[in-house]
KOLKOLNU-814144 format. One record per residue: y, z, x of N, C-alpha, C, O in turn. Coordinates in steps of 0.02 Angstrom, whole numbers, plus 32768, in hexadecimal, padded with zeros to 4 digits. Layout:
YZXYZXYZXYZX ...
***
This chain:
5F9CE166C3DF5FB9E1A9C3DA5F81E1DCC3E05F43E1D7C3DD 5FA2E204C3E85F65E259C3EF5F5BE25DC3BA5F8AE24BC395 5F20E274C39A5F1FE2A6C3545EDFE2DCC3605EA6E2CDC372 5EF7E31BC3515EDEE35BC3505EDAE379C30D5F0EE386C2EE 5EA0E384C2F35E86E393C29D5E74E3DFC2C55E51E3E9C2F7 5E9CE412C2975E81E46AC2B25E8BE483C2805EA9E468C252 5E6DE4CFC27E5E6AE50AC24F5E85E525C2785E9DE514C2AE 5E82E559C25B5E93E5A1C2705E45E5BDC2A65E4AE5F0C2C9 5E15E5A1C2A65DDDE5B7C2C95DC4E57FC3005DAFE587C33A 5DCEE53BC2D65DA7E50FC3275DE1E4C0C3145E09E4B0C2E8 5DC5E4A3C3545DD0E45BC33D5DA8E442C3315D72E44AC34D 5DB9E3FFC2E75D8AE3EBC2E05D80E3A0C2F35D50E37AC2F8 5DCEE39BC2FD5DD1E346C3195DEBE345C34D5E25E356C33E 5DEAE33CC3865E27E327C3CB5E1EE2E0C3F65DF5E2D7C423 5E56E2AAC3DA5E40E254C3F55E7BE244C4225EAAE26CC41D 5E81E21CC4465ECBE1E7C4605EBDE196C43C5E8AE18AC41C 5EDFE174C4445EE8E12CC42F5ED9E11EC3DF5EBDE0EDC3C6 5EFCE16DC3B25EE8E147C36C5F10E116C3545F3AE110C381 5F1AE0F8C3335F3FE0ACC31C5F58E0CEC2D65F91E0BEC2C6 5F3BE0F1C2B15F5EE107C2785F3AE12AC23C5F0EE10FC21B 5F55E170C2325F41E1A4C1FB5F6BE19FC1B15FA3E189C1A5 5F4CE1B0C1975F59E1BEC1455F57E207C1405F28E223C15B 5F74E21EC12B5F6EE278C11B5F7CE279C0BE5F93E24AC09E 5F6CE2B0C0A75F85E2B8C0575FCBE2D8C05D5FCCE312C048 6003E2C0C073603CE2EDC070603BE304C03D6015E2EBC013 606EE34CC028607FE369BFE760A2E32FBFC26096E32DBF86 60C9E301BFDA60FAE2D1BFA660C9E293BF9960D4E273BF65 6095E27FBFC36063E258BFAD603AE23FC0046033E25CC039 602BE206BFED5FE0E1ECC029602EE1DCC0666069E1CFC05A 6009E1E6C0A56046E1DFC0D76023E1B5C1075FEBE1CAC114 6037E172C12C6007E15FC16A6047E169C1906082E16AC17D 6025E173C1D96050E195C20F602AE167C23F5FEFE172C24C 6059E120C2656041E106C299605FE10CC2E06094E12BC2EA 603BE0EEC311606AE109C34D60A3E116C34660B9E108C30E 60D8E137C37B610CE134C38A6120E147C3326151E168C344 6122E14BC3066144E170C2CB618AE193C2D86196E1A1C313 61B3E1A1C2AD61E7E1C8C2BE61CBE21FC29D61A9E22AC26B 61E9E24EC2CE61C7E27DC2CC61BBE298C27961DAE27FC24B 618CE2CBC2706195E2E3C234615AE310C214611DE30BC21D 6182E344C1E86152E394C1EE6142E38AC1A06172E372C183 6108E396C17460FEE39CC13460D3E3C2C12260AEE3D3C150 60C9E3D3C0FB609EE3EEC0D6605EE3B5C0B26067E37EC097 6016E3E0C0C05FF0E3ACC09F5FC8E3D6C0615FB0E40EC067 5FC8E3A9C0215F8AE3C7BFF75F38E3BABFF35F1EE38DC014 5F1DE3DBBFD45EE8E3B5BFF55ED0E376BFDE5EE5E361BFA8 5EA2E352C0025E81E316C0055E7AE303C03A5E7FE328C06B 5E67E2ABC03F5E51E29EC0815E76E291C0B05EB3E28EC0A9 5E55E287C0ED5E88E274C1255E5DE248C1445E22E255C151 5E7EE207C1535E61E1D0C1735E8DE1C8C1AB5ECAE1C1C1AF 5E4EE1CCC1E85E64E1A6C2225E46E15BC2315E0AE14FC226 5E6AE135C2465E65E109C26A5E53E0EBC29F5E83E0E0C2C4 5E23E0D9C2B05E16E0C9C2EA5DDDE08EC2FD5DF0E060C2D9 5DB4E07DC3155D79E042C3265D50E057C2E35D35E02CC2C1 5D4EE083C2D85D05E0A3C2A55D46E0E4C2635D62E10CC28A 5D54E0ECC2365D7CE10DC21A5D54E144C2085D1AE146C1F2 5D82E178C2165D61E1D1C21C5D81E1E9C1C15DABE1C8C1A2 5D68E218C1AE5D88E21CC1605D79E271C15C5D44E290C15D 5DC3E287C1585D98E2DDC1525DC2E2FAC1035DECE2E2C0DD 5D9FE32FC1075DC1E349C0B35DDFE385C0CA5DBAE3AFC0E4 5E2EE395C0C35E55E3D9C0D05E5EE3F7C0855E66E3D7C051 5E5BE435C08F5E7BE46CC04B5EC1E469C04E5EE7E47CC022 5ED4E44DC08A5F31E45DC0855F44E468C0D65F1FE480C101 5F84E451C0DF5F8DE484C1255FD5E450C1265FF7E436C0FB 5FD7E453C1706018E429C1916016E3FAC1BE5FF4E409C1EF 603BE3ADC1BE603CE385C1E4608BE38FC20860BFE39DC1EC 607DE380C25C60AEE389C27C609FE33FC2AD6068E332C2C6 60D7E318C2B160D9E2DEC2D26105E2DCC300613DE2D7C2E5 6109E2DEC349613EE2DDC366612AE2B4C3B860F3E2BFC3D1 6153E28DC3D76138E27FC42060F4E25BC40D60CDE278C433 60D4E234C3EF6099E1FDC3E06068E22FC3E46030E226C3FC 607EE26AC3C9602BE29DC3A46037E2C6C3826068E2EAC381 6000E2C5C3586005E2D4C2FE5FD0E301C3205FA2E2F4C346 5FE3E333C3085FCFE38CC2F65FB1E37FC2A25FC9E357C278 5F84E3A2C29B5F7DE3AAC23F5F4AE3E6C2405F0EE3ECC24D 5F7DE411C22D5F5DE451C22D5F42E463C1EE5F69E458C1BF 5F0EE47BC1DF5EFAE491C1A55ED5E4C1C19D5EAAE4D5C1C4 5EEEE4EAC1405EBCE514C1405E5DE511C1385E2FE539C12E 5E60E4F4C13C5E1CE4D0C1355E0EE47FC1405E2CE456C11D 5DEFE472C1605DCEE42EC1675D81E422C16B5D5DE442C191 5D68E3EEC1405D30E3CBC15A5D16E38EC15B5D1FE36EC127 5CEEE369C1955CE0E332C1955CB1E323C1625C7CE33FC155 5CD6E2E2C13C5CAFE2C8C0F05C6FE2CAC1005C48E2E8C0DA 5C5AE2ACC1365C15E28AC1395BCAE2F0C13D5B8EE2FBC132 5BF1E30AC14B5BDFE341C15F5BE6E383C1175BD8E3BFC11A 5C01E35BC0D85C36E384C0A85BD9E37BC06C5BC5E349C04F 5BBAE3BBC06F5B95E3ABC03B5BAAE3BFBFE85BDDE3E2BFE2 5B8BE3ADBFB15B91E3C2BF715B86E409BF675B8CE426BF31 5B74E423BF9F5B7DE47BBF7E5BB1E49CBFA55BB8E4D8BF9E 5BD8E478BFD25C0FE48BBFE65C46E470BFBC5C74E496BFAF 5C49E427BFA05C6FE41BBF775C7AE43ABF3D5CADE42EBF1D 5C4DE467BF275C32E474BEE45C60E4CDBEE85C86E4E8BEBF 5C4CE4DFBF1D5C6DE521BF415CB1E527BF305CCCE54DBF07 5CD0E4F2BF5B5D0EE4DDBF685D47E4D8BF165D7DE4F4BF0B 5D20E4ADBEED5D1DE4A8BEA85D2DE4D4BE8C5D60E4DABE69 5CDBE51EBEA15CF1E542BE635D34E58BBE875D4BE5B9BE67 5D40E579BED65D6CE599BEDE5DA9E593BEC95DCAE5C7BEC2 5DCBE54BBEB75E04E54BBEA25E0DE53CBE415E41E530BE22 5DBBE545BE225DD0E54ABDE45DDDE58CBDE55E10E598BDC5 5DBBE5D0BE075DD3E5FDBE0D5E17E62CBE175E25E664BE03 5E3EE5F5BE445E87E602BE455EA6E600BE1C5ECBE62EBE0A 5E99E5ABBDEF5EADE59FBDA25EAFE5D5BD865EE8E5EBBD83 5E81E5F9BD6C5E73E61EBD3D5EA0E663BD535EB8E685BD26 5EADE677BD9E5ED5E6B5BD9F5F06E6BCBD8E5F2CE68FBDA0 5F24E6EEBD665F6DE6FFBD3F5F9CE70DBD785FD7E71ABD69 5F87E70EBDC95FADE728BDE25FCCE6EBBE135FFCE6F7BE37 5FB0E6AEBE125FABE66EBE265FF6E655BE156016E658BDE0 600BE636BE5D6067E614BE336046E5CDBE12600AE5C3BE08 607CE59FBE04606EE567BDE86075E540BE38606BE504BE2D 607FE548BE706069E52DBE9E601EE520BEB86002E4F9BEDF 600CE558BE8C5FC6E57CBEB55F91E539BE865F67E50FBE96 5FAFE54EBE4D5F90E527BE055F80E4D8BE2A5F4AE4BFBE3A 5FCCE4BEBE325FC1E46ABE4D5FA7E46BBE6A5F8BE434BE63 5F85E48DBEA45F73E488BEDA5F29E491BECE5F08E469BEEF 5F04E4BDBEA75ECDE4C0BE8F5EB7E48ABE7F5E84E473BE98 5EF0E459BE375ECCE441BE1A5ECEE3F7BE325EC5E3C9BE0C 5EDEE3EEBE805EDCE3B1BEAC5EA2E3B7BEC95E7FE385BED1 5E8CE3F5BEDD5E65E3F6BF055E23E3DCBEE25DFBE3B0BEF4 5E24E403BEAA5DE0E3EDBE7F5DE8E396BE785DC4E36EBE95 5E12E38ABE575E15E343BE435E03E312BE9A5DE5E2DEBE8B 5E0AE316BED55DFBE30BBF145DBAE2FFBF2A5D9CE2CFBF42 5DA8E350BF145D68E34FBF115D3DE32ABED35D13E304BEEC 5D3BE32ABE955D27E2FDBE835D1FE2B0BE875CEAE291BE83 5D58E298BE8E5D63E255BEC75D1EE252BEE95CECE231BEDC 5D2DE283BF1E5CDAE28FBF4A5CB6E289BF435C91E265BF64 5CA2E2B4BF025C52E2AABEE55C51E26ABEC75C1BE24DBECC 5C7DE24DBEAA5C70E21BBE775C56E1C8BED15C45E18FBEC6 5C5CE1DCBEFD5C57E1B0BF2D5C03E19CBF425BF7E174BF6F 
***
């Protein structure tokens, strides 16, 4: 299958012949292999593993998976490749969404979503 990893500014992944991705859906871990039956979700953050001869591993803040015709779209607001992901970006990242936590103006969507991201990222560091 195709898979295309994008922001809003570049791509950061574009392959043919992947054999099979993992995304963090919002309802939990999702693998999506060829030919799949179509399908649009929402992702929170964590990792995303592709599949392939050598396995690629990137870390999203959130965004959307779209599967349709044997290619997965996964758009996000942010992505980066693990291997490339240092401790003062993690650390960044961290103290951006304890920051959300803490805003009074924050829904309880905003909240879960913060406090995945951190827990993700720690995962990370603890690697």
């Amino acid at each position: 299958m195709q898979v295309d990893i994008v922001t809003p500014e570049r791509v950061l992944f574009s392959e043919k012949e992947i054999s099979m991705v993992t995304v963090p859906g919002i309802e939990g871990q999702m693998g999506i292999l060829d030919q799949h039956l179509p399908v649009v979700t929402f992702l929170k953050p964590g990792v995303i593993n592709v599949e392939k001869n050598e396995n690629k591993y990137f870390f999203t803040t959130g965004g959307v998976v779209d599967f349709k015709d044997n290619a997965l779209s996964i758009l996000c607001q942010e992505v980066f490749d693990i291997k490339d992901l240092s401790n003062e970006k993690i650390n960044e990242l961290k103290d951006r969404a304890s920051n959300k936590i803490k805003d009074q103006d924050s829904t309880d969507h905003d909240v879960f979503i913060a406090n995945t991201m951190i827990d993700e990222l720690n995962l990370l560091q603890s690697k």
